[in-house]
VOGU-3710 file (C-alpha; in Angstrom, 3 decimals, decimal comma):
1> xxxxxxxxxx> 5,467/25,676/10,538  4,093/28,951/8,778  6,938/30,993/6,734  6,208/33,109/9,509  8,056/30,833/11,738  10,556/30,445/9,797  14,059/31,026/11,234  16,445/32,978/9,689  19,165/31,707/7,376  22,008/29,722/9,003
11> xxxxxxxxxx> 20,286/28,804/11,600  17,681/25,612/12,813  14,388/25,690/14,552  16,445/24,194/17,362  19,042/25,988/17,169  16,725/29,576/17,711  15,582/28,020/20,396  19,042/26,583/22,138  20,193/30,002/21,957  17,038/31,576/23,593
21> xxxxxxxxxx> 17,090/29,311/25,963  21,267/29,895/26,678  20,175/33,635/26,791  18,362/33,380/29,210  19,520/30,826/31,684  22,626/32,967/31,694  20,370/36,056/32,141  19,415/34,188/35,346  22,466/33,825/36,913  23,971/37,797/35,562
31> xxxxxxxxxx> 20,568/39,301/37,125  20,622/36,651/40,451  24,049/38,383/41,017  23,340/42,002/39,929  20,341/42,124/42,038  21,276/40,079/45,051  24,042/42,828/45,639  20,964/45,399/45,768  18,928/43,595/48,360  21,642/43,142/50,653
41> xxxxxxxxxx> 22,856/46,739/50,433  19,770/48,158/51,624  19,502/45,317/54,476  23,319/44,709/55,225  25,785/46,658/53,521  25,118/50,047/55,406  25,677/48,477/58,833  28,526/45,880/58,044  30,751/47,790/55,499  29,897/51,332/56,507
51> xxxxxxxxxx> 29,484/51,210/60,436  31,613/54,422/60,837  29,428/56,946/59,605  25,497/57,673/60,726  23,242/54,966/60,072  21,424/57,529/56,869  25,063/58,237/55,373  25,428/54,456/55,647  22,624/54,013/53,892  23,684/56,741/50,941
61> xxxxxxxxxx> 27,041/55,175/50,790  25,948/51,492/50,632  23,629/52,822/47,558  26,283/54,725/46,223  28,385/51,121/46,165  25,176/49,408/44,625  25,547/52,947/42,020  29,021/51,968/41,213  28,216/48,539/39,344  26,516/50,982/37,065
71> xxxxxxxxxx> 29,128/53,318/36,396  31,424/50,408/35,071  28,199/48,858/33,281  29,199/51,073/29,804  32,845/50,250/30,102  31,999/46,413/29,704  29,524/47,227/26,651  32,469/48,472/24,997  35,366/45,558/25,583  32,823/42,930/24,886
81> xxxxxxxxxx> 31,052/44,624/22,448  34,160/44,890/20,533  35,040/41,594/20,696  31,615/40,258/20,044  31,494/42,021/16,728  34,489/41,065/16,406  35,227/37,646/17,436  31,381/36,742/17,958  28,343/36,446/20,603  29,023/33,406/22,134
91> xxxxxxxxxx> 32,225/33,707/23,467  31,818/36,728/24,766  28,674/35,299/26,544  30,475/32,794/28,658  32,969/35,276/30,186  30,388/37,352/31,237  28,921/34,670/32,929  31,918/32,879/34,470  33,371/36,857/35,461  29,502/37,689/37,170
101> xxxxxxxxxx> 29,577/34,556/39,200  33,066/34,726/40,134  32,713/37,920/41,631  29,740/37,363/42,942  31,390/34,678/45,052  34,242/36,790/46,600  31,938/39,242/48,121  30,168/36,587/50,424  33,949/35,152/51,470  35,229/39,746/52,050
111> xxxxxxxxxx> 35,843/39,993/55,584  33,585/43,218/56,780  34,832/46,358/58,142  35,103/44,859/61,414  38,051/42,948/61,136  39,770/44,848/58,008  38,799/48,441/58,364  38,106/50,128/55,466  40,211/47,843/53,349  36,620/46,216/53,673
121> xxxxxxxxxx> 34,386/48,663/51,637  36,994/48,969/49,427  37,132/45,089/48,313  33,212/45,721/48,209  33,438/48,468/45,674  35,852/46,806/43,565  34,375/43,341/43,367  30,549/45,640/42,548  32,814/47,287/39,993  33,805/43,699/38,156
131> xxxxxxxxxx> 30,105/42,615/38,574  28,810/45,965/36,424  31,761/45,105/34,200  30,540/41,644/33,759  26,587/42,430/33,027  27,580/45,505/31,007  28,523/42,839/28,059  25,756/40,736/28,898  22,553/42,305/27,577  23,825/43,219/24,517
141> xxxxxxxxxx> 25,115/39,527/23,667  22,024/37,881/24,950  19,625/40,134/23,156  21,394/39,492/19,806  22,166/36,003/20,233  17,914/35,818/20,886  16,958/37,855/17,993  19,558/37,083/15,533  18,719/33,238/15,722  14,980/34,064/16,216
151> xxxxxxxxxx> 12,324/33,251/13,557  11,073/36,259/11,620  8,224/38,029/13,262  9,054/35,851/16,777  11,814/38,270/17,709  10,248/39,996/20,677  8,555/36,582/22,075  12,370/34,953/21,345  14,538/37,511/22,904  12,076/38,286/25,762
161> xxxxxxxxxx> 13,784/35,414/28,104  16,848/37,933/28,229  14,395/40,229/30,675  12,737/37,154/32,328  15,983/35,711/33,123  15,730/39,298/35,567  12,137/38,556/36,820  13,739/34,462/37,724  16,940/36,334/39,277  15,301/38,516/41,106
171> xxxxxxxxxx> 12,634/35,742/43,027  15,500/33,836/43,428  17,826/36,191/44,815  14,746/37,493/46,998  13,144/34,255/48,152  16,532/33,119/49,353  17,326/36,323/51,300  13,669/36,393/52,351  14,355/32,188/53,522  17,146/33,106/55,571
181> xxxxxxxxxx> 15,576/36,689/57,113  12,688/34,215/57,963  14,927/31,470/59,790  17,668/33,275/61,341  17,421/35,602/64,058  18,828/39,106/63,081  22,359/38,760/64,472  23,127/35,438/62,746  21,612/37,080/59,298  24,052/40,000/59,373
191> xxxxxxxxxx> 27,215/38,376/60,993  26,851/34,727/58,380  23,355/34,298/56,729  23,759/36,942/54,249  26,816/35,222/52,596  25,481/32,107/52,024  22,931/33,748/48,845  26,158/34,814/47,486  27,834/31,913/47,611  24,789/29,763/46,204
201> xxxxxxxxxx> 25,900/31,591/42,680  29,049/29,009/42,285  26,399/26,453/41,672  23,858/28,297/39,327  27,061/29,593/37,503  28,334/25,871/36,737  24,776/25,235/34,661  24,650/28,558/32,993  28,428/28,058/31,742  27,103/24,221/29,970
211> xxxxxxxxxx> 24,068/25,821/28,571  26,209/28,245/26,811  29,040/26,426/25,512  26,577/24,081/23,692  24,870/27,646/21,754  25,646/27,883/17,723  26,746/31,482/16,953  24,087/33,635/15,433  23,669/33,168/11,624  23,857/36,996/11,456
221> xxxxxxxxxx> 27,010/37,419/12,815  28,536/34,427/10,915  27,203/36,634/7,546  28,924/39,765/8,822  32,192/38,141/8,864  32,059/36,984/5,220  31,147/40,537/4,513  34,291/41,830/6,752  32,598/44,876/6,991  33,450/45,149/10,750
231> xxxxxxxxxx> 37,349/45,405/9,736  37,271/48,006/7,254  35,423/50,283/9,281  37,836/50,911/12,224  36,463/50,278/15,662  32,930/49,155/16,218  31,852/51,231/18,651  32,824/54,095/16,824  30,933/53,257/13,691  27,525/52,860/15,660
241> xxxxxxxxxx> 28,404/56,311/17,320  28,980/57,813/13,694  26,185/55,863/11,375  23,628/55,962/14,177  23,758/58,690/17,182  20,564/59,074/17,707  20,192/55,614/18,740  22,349/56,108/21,718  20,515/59,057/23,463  16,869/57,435/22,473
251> xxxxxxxxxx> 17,760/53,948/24,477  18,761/56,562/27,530  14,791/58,082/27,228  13,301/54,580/26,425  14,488/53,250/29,555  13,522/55,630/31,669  10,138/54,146/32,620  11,978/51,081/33,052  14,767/51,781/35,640  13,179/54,130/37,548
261> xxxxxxxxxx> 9,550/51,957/38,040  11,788/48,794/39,214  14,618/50,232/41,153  12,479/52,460/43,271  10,096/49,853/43,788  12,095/47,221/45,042  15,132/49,310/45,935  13,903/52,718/47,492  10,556/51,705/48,723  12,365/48,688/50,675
271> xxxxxxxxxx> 14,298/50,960/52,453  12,629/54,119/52,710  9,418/52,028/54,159  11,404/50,039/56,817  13,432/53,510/58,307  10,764/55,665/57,800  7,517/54,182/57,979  7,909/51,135/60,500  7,164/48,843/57,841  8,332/45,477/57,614
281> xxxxxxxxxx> 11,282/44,726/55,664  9,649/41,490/54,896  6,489/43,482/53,274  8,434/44,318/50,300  11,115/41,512/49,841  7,739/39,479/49,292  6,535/42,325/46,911  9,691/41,666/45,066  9,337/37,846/44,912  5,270/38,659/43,644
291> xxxxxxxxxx> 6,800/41,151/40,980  9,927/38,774/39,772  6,987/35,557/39,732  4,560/37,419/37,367  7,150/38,873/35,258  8,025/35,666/33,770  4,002/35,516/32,898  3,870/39,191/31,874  7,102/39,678/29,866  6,754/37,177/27,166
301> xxxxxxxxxx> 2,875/38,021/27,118  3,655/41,461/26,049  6,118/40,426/23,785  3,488/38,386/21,991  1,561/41,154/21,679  4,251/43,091/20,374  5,056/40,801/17,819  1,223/40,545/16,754  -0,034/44,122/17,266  3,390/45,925/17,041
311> xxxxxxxxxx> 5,815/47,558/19,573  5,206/51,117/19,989  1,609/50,364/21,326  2,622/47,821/24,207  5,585/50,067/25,159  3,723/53,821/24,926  1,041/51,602/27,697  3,661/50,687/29,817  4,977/54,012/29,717  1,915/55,912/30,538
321> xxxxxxxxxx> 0,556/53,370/33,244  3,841/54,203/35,209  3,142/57,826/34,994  -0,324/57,634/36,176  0,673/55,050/39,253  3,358/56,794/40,506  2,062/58,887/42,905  -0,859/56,611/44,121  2,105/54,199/45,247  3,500/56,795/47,450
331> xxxxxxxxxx> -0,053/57,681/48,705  -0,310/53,773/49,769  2,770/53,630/51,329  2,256/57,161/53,250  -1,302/55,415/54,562  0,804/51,632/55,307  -1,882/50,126/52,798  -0,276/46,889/52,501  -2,875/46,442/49,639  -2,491/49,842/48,179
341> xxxxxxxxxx> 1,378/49,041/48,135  1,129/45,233/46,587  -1,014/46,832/43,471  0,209/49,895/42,617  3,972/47,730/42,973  2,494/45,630/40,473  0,851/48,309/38,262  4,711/49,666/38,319  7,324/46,984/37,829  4,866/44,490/35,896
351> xxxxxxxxxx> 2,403/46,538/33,804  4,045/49,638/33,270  8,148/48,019/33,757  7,739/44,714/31,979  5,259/46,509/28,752  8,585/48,268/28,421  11,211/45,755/28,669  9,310/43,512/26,471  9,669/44,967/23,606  13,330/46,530/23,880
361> xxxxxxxxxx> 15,707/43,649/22,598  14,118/43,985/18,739  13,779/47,439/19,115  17,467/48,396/20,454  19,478/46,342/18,550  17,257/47,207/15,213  19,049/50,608/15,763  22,342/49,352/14,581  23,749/47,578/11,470  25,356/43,873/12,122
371> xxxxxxxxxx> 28,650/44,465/12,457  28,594/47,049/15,103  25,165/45,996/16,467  26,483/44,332/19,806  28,765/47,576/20,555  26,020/50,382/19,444  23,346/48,496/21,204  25,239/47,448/24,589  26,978/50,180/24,894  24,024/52,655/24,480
381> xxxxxxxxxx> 22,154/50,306/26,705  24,643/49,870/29,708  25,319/53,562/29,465  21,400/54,483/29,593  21,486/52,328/32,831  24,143/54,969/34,258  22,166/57,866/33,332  18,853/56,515/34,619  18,980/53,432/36,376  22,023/52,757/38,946
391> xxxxxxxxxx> 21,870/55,978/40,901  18,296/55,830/40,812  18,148/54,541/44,539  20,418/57,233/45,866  18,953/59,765/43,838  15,277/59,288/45,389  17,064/59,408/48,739  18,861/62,165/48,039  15,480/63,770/46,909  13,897/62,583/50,036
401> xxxxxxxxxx> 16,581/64,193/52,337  15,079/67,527/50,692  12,623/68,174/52,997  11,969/64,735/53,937  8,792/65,113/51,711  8,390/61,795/49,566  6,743/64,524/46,816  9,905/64,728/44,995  10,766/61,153/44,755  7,177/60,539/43,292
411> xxxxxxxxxx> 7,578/62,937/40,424  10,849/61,496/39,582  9,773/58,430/38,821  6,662/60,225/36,825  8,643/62,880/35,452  11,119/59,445/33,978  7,770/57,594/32,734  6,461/60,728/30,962  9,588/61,599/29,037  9,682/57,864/28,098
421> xxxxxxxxxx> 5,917/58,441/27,066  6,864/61,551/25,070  9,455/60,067/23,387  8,008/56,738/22,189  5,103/58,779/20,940  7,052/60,090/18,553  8,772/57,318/17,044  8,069/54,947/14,298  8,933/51,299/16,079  9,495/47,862/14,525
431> xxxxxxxxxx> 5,903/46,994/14,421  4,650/43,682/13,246  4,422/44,271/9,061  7,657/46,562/9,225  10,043/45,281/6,935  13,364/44,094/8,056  16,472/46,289/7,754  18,723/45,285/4,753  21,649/43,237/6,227  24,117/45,300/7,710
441> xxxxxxxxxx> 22,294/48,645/8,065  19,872/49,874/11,123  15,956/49,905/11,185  14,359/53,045/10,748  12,522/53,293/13,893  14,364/56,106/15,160  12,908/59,624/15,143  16,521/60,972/14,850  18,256/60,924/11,181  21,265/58,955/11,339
451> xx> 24,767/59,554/9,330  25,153/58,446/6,164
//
């Protein structure tokens, strides 16, 4: 082992690589949940828990539901943020995972509004609020737990299994959905078949929770308590917002290119392309199983590039890459080029997308000191995904129902990539022979000056 492998103090070669690997297995099962409620609003949701209204306003409103997760996404960076800087990462890490699954469960048991009315979009909306509750405390824990324990300059390979654990959740959610639109006629998939993917995350939930409890805490944290910084300075949250503001509205620009590529590719497009195209919904639920199967390739490739050539390079590639594709992707899809639409999906969510995300857990969290890192860096994170990510869906409809020109959904998504672009360009990232921030105090990659 070089010194450059060398993992930090407090904690074991075995022990960075335990809590990777409890990262992201429960990354899996937060993502398999998060996601599997997306698929199935854009298939199910609209005609099963919205049947009163027109079958478009269905659609907004079974977005809007899929939105809502989102909206609650920030409120569950803050509680568990708290408490993880607080009481630590792990713990906070298996309620996330035992609240996702739980959830996740109920909604394939909720009676539709069929037989309860509208008692039965309701139940949906609250149980997609407790699942954005849930996740909203999960990236921030996962990344930390991952780069805390992580040897130095491995940090982006280490921590990128938090954003693989989406590309596994999302070809698992997908190929299961895609197994049972495949073997069930259409009436049996929306009356029973779309429960049973939703159910399947009792099982998934039970491995994730045994990973997890067998995870040492992260050596960092365990030094921030003997400092007792965290107590002294009144509320986490609070002290990231004061020492480091900046670093809040920079994660919102950052992750621009990154919402918008993925959630209008396998979000929008799926149902855009199926009501107004004549395309088959299985066309892009296979797209989505192609995207989620290289990303587990892609992502830790980039981060190993990252961590050799620096950050700002891979992620100002991604960024630009997603500008340029956007509006050949709608040009394939307006022609029905199923091979147009398979490469410029791929140019999106796993060039331009995963260049992104692969870099992001070193680079967010590096914004904050230790003792408020897990607030300052999931709560700017989770809210980001509010501003740019949950509504994305709904906003390209919305954009759509314009004129019902596609033109302004395209230069959303390019108008999110190049602000990304802009922004990154402009910043001085974590590269590869930065030094690391003194202990307790956040890493100078930000453009904006922070408070003393």
């Amino acid at each position: 082992m070089t010194s450059g492998d060398n993992p930090p103090r407090g904690a074991s070669s075995g022990g960075s690589r335990r809590n990777a690997l409890g990262s992201f297995v429960g990354a899996i099962v937060d993502w398999y949940d998060f996601l599997l409620y997306g698929i199935t609003a854009a298939l199910v949701f609209n005609s099963q828990f919205f049947p009163a209204i027109s079958p478009a306003a269905g659609t907004l409103a079974s977005f809007a539901t899929f939105g809502v997760g989102f909206l609650f996404r920030p409120l569950g960076g803050v509680v568990f943020g708290h408490f993880g800087d607080r009481l630590g990462r792990k713990r906070m890490l298996v309620i996330t995972v035992a609240l996702m699954g739980l959830s996740t469960a109920l909604i394939g048991l909720l009676p539709t509004y069929d037989s309860i009315g509208w008692y039965a979009p309701l139940a949906l909306v609250i149980l997609r609020a407790i699942q954005g509750f849930a996740v909203g405390g999960e990236w921030g824990g996962a990344a930390l737990m991952a780069c805390e324990s992580a040897p130095a300059g491995r940090k982006a390979f280490y921590s990128s299994g938090v954003q693989v654990g989406y590309g596994v959740g999302l070809v698992m959610a997908t190929g299961i959905v895609s197994l049972l639109n495949r073997f069930l006629d259409n009436h049996a998939f929306l009356s029973w078949g779309w429960r049973l993917p939703f159910l399947f995350s009792v099982l998934i939930v039970g491995v994730a929770l045994w990973i997890r409890t067998t995870m040492d805490e992260s050596p960092e944290f365990l030094k921030s308590v003997d400092r007792k910084r965290d107590r002294s300075e009144g509320l986490p949250v609070l002290t990231a917002m004061r020492r480091h503001p900046g670093g809040f509205l920079l994660i919102i620009a950052l992750r621009m290119v990154e919402m918008f590529t993925m959630y209008i590719v396998t979000a929008f497009a799926l149902s855009y392309s199926t009501a107004n195209l004549g395309l088959s919904r299985d066309l892009f639920l296979n797209i989505a199983l192609l995207v989620g199967a290289l990303s587990c390739l892609t992502i830790p490739s980039f981060a190993a590039l990252a961590d050799r050539f620096g950050q700002k390079p891979v992620y100002l590639t991604g960024a630009l890459i997603g500008v340029v594709a956007a509006l050949p992707f709608f040009l394939a899809l307006e022609a029905r080029s199923v091979v147009g639409i398979v490469l410029f999906s791929v140019l999106l969510a796993n060039i331009a997308h995963d260049m992104a995300v692969a870099v992001q857990q070193p680079l967010f969290t590096a914004f904050f000191g230790t003792e408020y890192r897990y607030s300052g860096a999931g709560v700017g994170y989770q809210v980001a995904s509010v501003v740019c990510g949950g509504f994305t869906p709904f906003i390209a409809t919305a954009l759509l129902g314009i004129d019902g020109s596609w033109h302004w959904v395209a230069a959303y998504l390019a108008g999110g990539c190049l602000i990304s672009a802009v922004v990154a360009s402009r910043m001085t990232m974590g590269d590869k022979d930065r030094p690391e921030p003194a202990a307790g105090e956040g890493s100078p990659v930000a453009m904006a000056p922070t408070a003393p």
